[in-house]
Residue frames as qw, qx, qy, qz and C-alpha x, y, z in Angstrom:
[[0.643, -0.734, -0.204, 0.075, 27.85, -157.61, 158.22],
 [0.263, 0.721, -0.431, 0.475, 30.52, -155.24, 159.54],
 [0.677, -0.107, -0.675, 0.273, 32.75, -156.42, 162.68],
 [0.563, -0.735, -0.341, -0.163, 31.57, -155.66, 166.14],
 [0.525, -0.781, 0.250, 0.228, 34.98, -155.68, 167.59],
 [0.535, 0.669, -0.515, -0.027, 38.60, -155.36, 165.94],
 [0.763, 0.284, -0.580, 0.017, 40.91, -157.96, 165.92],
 [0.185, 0.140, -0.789, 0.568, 42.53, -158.06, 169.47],
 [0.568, -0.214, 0.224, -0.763, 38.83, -157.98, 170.70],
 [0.834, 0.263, -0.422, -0.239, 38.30, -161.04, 168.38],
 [0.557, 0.199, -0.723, 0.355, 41.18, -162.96, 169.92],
 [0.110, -0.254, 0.638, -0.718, 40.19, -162.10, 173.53],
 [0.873, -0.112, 0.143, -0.454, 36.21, -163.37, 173.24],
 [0.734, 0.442, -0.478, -0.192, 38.27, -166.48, 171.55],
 [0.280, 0.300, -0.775, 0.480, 40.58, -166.93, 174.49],
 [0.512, -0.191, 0.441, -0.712, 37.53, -166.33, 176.61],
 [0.801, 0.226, -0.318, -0.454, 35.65, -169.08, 174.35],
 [0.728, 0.127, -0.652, 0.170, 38.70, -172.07, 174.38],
 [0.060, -0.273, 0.704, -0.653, 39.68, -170.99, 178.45],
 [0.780, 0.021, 0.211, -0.589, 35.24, -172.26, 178.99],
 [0.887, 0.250, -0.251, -0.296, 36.05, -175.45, 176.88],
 [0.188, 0.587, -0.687, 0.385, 39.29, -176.17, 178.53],
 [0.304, -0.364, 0.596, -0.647, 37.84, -175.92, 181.56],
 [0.778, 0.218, -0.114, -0.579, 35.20, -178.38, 180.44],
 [0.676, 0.591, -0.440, -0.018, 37.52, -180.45, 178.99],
 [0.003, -0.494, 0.717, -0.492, 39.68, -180.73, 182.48],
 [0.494, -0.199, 0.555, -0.639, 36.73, -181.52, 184.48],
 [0.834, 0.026, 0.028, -0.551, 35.51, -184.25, 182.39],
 [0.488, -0.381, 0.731, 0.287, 36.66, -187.67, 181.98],
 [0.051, -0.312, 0.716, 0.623, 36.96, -189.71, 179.06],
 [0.085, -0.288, -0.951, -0.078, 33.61, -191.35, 179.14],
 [0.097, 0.741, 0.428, -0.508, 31.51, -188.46, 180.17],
 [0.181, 0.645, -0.141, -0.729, 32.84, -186.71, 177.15],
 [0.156, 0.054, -0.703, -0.692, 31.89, -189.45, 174.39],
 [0.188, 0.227, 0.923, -0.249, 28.45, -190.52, 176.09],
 [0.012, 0.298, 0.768, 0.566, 25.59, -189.96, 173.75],
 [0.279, -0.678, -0.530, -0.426, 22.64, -187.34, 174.23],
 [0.293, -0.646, -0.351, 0.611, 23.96, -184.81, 176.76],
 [0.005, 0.308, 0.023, -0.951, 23.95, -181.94, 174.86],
 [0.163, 0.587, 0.756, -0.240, 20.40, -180.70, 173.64],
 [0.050, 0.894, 0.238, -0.376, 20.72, -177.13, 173.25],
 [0.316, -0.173, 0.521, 0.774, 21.34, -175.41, 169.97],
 [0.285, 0.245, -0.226, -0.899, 19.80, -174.36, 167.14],
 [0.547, 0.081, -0.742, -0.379, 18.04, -178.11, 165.73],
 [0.629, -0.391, 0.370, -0.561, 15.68, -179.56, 168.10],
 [0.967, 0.035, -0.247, 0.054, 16.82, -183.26, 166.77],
 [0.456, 0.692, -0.517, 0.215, 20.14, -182.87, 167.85],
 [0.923, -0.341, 0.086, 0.156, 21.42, -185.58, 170.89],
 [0.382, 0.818, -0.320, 0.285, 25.18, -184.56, 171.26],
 [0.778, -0.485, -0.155, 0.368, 27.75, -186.05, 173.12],
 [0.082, -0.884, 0.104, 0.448, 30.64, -183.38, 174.46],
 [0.592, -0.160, 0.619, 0.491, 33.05, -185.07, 171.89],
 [0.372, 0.666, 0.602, 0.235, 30.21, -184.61, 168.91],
 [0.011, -0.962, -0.178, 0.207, 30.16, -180.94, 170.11],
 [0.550, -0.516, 0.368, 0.543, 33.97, -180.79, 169.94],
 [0.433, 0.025, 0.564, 0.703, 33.96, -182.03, 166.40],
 [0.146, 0.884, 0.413, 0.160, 31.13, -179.06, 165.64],
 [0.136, -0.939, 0.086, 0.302, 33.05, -176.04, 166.99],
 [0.591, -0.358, 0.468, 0.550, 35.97, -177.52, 164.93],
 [0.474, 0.508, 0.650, 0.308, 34.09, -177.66, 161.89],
 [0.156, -0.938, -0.299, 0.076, 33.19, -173.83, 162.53],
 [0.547, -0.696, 0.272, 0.378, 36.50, -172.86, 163.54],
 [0.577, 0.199, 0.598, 0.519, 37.95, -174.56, 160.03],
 [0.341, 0.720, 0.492, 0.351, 35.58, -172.85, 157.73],
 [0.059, -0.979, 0.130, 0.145, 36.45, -169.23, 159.49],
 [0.598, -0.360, 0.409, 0.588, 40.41, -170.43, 158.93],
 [0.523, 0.212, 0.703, 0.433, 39.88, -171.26, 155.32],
 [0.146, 0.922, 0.349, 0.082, 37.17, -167.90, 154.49],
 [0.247, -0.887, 0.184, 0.344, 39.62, -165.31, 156.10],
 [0.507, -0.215, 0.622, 0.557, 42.49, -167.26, 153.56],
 [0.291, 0.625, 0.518, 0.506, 40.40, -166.98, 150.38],
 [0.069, -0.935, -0.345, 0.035, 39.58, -163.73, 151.35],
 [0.174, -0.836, 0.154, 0.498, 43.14, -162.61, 151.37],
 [0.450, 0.245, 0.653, 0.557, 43.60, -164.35, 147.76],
 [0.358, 0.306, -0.087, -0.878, 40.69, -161.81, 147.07],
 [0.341, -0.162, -0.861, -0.341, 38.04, -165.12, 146.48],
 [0.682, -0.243, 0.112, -0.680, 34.54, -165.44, 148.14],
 [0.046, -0.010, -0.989, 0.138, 34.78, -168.76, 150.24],
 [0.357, -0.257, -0.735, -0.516, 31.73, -170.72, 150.14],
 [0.324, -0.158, -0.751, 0.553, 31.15, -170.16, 153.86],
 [0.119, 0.064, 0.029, -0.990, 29.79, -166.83, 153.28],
 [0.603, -0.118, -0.532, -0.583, 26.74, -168.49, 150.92],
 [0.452, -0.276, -0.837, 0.139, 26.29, -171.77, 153.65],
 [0.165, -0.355, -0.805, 0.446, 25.89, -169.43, 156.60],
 [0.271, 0.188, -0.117, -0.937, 23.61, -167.49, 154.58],
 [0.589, 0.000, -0.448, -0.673, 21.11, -170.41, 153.93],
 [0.558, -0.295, 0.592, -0.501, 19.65, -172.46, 156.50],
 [0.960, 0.240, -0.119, -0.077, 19.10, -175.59, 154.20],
 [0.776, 0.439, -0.313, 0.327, 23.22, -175.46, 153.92],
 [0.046, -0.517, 0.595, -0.614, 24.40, -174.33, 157.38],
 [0.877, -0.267, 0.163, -0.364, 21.78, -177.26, 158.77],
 [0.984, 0.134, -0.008, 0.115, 24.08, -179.88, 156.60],
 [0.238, 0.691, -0.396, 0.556, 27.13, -177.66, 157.63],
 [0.441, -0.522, 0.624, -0.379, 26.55, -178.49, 161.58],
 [0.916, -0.127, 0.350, -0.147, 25.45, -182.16, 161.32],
 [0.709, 0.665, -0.205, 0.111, 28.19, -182.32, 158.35],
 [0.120, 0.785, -0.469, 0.386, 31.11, -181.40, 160.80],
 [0.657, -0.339, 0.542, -0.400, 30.03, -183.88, 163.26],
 [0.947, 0.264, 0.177, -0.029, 29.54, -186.90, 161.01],
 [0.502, 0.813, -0.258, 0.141, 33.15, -186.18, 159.56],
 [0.242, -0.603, 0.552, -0.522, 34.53, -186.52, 163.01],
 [0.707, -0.466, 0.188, -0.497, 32.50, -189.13, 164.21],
 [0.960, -0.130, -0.233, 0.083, 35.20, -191.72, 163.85],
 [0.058, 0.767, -0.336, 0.544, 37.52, -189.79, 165.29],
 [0.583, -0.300, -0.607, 0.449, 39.29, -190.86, 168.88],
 [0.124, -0.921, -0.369, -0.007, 38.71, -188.33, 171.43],
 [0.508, -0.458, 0.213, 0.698, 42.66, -187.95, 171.85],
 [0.552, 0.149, 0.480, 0.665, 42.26, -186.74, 168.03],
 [0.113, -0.847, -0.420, -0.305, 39.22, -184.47, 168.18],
 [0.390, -0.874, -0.044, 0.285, 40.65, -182.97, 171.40],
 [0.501, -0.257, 0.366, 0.741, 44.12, -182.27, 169.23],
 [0.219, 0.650, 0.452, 0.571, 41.89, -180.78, 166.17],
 [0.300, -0.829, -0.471, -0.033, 40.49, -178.77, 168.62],
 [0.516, -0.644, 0.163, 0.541, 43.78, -177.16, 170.09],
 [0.519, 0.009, 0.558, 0.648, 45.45, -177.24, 166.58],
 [0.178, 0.694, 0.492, 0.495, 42.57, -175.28, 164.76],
 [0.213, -0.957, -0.180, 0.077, 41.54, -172.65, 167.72],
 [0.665, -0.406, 0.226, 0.585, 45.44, -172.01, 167.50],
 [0.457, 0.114, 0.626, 0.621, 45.55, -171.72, 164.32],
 [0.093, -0.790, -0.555, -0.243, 42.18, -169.58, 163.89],
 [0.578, -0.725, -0.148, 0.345, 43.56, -167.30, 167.04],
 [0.484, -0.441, 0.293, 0.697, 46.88, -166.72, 165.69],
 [0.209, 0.546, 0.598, 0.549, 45.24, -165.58, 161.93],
 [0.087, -0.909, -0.394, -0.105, 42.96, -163.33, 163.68],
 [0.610, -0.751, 0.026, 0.252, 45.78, -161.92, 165.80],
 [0.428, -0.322, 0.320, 0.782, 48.26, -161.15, 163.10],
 [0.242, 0.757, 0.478, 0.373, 45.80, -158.57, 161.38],
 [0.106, -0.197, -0.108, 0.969, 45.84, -155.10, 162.09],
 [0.280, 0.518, 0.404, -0.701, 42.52, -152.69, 162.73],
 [0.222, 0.580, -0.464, -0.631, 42.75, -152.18, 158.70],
 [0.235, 0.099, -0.918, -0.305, 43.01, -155.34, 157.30],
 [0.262, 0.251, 0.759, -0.541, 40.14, -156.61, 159.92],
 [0.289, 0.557, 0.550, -0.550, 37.85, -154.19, 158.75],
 [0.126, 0.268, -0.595, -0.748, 38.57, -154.13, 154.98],
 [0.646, 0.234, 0.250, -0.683, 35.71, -154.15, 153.12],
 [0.826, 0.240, 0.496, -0.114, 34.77, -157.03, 150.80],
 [0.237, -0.331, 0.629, 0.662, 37.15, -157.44, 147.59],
 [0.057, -0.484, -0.775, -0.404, 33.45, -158.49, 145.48],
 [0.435, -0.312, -0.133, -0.834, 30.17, -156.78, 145.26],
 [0.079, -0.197, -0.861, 0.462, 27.84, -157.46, 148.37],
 [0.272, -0.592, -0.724, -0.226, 24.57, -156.87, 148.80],
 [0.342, -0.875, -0.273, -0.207, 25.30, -155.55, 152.25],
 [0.202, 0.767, -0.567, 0.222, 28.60, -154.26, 153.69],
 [0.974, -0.082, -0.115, 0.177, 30.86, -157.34, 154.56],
 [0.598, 0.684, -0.414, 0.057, 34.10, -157.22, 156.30],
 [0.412, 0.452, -0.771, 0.180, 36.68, -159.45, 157.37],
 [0.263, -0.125, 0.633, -0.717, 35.83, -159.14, 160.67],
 [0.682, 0.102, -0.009, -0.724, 32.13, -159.15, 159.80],
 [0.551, 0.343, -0.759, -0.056, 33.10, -162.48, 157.89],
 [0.102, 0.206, -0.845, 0.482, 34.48, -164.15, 160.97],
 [0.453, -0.077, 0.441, -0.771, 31.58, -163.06, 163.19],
 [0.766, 0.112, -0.044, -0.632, 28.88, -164.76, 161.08],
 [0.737, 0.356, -0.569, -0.070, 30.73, -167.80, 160.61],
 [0.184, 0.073, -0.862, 0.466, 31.83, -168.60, 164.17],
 [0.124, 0.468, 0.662, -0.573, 28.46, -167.75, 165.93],
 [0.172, 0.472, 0.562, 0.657, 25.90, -166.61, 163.68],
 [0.045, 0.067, -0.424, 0.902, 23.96, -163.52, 165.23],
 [0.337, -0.782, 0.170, -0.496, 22.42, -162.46, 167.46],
 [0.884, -0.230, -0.266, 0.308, 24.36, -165.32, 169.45],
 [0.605, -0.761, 0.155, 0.175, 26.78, -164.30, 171.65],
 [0.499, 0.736, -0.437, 0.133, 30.33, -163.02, 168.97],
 [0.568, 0.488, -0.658, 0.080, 32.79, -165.91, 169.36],
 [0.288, -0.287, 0.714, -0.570, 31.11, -167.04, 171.85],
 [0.745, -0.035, -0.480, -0.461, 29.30, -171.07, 170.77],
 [0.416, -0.175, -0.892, -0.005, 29.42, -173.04, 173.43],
 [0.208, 0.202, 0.618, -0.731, 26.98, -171.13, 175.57],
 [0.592, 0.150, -0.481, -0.629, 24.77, -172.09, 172.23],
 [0.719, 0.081, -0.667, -0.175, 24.96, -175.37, 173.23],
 [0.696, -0.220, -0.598, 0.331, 25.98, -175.52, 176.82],
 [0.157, 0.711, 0.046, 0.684, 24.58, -172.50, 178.77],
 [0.609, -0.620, 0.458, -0.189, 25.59, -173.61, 182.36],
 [0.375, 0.351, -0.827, 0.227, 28.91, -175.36, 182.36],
 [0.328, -0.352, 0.603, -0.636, 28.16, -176.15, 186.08],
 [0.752, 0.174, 0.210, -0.600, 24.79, -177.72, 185.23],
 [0.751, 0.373, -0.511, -0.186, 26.03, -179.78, 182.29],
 [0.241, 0.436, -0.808, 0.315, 29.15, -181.46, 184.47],
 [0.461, -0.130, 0.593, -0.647, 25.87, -181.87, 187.17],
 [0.812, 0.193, 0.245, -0.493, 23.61, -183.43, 185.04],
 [0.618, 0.364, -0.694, -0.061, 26.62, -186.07, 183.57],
 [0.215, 0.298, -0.738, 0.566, 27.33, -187.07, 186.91]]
């Protein structure tokens, strides 16, 4: 997959992305975000999420792009590429990210959460148009780059590029209604 948008695009859906979870984040309290079985909507029709659970999913996500884009400038194929290529291993990738988390406090999750998208943000944001869109350092199948990378790994497509919580939460409004 080639990227859709170059890096400063990247960083802007991103800002658009954490500014929606923020906001989220503000409006709830501490007990609406660990209660069990409000979120529903996603890709697994078992899934019963609380907002916390979600938290420690986008983090999980968020990681694995950190860590791909690094190997990738070693010139190494991270394993991220293969998971969200197989739906057996991107199933035990989302419930994987959650369970991992799930003792977690929420004061900690919410600090992963800041700490990674930061961290993820500021990576994407010290590329240049070049480096972005450099092609794959291995043989591909189909053209891969950097960008391309990223995309598939934060939001697979046809979702909505670096945009996941409208995967999971596609009326903020609605959610905050239907805790409350």
């Amino acid at each position: 997959m080639k990227a859709t948008v170059g890096p400063q695009g990247a960083v802007e859906l991103l800002q658009v992305e954490h500014n929606a979870i923020r906001e989220l984040i503000d409006e709830l309290n501490e007990e609406e975000m660990t209660r069990p079985d409000t979120i529903r909507y996603g890709m697994y029709a078992d899934q019963r999420l609380s907002f916390k659970d979600l938290l420690a999913h986008l983090i999980c996500y968020e990681a694995l792009a950190l860590a791909a884009m690094t190997a990738w400038q070693r010139g190494e194929r991270h394993q991220a590429i293969d998971i969200m290529r197989s739906p057996a291993r991107s199933h035990q990738l989302h419930y994987g990210g959650i369970e991992e988390r799930s003792d977690h406090s929420l004061a900690q999750v919410l600090d992963e959460w800041e700490r990674c998208h930061a961290g993820l943000e500021a990576a994407i944001a010290a590329l240049n148009e070049d480096e972005w869109r450099c092609p794959a350092p291995w043989p591909e199948r189909e053209p891969l780059d950097l960008g391309g990378m990223v995309e598939e790994i934060i939001v697979t497509p046809p979702r909505p590029f670096y945009r996941h919580l409208p995967v999971h939460i596609p009326d903020s409004a609605e959610y905050i209604r239907s805790l409350r």
